[in-house]
N, C-alpha and C positions, 0 to 999 in steps of 0.2 A: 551554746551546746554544753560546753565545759559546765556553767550553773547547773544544768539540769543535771548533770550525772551526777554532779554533787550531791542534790536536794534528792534523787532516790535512793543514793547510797544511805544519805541519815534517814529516810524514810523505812528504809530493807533491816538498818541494825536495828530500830523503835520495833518491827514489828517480830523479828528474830525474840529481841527480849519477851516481849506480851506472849507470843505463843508457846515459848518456854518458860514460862511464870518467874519469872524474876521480876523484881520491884527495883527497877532501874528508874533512878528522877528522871526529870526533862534535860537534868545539864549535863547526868552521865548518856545520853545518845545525842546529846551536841558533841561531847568529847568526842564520841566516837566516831561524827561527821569529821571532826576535825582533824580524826586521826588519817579516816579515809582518803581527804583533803589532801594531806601531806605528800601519804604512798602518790596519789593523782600526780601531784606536783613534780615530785622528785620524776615519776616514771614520763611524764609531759617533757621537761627541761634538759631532759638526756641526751648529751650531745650524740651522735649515731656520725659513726665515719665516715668518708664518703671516700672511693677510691678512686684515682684519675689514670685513667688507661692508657693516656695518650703523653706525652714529653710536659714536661712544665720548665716553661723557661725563667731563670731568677731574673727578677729587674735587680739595677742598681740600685745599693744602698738611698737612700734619700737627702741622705748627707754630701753624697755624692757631687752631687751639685747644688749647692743653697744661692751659690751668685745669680742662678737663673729664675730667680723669683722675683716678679716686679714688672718695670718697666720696659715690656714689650708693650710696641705701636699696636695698637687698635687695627689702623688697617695702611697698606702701601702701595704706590701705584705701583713700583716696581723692585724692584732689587734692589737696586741702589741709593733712594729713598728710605728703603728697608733698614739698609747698613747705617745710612746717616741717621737714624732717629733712635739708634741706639745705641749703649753705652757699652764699653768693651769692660769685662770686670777686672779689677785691680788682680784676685787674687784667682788660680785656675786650681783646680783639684790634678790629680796626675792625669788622669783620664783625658779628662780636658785639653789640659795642656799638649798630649800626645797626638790630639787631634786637630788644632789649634798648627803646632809644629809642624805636621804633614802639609797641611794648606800653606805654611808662612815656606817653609824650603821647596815644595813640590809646585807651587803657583802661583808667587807672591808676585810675579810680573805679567801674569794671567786678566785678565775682566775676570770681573765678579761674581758671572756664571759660571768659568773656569774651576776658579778658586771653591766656589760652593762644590762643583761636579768632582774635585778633590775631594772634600770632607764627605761627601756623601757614597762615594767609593771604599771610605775608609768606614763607616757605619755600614754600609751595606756587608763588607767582609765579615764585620763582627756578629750581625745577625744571621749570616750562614756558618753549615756544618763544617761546610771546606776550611774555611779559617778558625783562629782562636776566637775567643766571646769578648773579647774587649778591644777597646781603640790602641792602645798600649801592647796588646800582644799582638795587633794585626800590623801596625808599625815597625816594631820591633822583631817581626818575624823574618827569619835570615832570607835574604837575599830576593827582599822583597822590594823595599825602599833604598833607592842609591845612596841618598843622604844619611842614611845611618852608615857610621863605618863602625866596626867592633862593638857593636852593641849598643852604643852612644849616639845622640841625637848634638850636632853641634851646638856653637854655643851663636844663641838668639841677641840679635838685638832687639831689647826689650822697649827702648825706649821711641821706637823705630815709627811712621803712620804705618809702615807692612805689618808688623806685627798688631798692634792693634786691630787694624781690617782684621786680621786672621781671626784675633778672638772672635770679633763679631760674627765670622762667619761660620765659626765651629758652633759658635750658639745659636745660630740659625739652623745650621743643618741638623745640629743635636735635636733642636726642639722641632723642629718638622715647620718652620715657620714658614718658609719658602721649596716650591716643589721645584724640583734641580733637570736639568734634563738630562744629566744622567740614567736617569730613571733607576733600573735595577743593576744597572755593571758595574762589574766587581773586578774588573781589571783597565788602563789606561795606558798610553807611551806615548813618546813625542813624535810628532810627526818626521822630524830627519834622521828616526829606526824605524828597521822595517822586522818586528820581531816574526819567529815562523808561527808562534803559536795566532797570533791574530785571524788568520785565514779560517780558522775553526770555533772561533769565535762570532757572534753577533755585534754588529756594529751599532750602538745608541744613539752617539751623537761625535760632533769633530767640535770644538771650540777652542780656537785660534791656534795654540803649538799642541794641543791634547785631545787623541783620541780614545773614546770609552766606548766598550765593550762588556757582553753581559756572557 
């Protein structure tokens, strides 16, 4: 389509000239195709804005996480196979780490499912309105997490298999690798509290000393 508007524009200026007697060569109404050509192009290429009506949510930078590029299993039978075939990363972004942390002090004596329905309570807060937008601020938000005391997240043994499991399973939940049954709740307690808000709440699932709620 574009050729052809071309090819009548230089046909329109050839015969503009002849009917007004001007003695135009052949290569001044190429010029002038050429010129047409340009305005085409330029008025074709013009980016047009587009407005979005509705919320736009920022993803995380992409740096954010680089460790989680790689070797992810193909496929697992289970969760725990899951865990085992992957490598826990040496180094965590804060992000990470804060999510990582929640799982390693909120459920580190927890099964595996446990531990996931942790990290995935703390992803689910950050993708709702009620909490802050990140792992970090849902953590760290007062008097939310026992284990944080004065703003501070205690001090990890790192060199620990608890903590390791932990990375692994902050990266599983981050990356959506394994579905949690937690499903959508956004809140949890131990089973020997009986807090008052639960009653008003939707119950998910119960796994071993933790119940979640949506």
């Amino acid at each position: 389509m574009r050729k052809s508007i071309f090819g009548l524009a230089a046909g329109a200026a050839a015969m503009i000239a002849t009917f007004a007697g001007a003695e135009e060569t052949g290569a001044q109404v190429a010029d002038a195709a050429v010129e047409t050509t340009a305005e085409e192009t330029v008025l074709t290429d013009e980016v047009v804005p587009v407005f979005v009506s509705e919320e736009v949510v920022q993803e995380l930078p992409e740096e954010a996480s680089p460790e989680y590029i790689g070797d992810v299993p193909a496929a697992a039978n289970n969760l725990r196979d899951l865990v085992a075939a992957m490598s826990a990363p040496e180094e965590l972004t804060d992000e990470m780490r804060c999510l990582a942390g929640a799982v390693y002090f909120e459920s580190r004596g927890e099964p595996l499912a446990g531990q996931l329905a942790v990290a995935q309570v703390v992803i689910n807060r950050s993708e709702s309105r009620r909490f802050p937008s990140s792992y970090c601020g849902v953590v760290y938000q007062r008097a939310q997490f026992s284990f944080v005391r004065g703003g501070t997240m205690p001090r990890i043994k790192t060199g620990s298999p608890a903590w390791a499991r932990a990375k692994k399973i902050a990266r599983i939940a981050h990356q959506g690798l394994w579905e949690s049954e937690a499903d959508d709740s956004l809140y949890f307690h131990a089973t020997y509290v009986n807090p008052r808000w639960a009653s008003k709440k939707t119950r998910r699932a119960a796994i071993k000393t933790h119940i979640f709620y949506r």
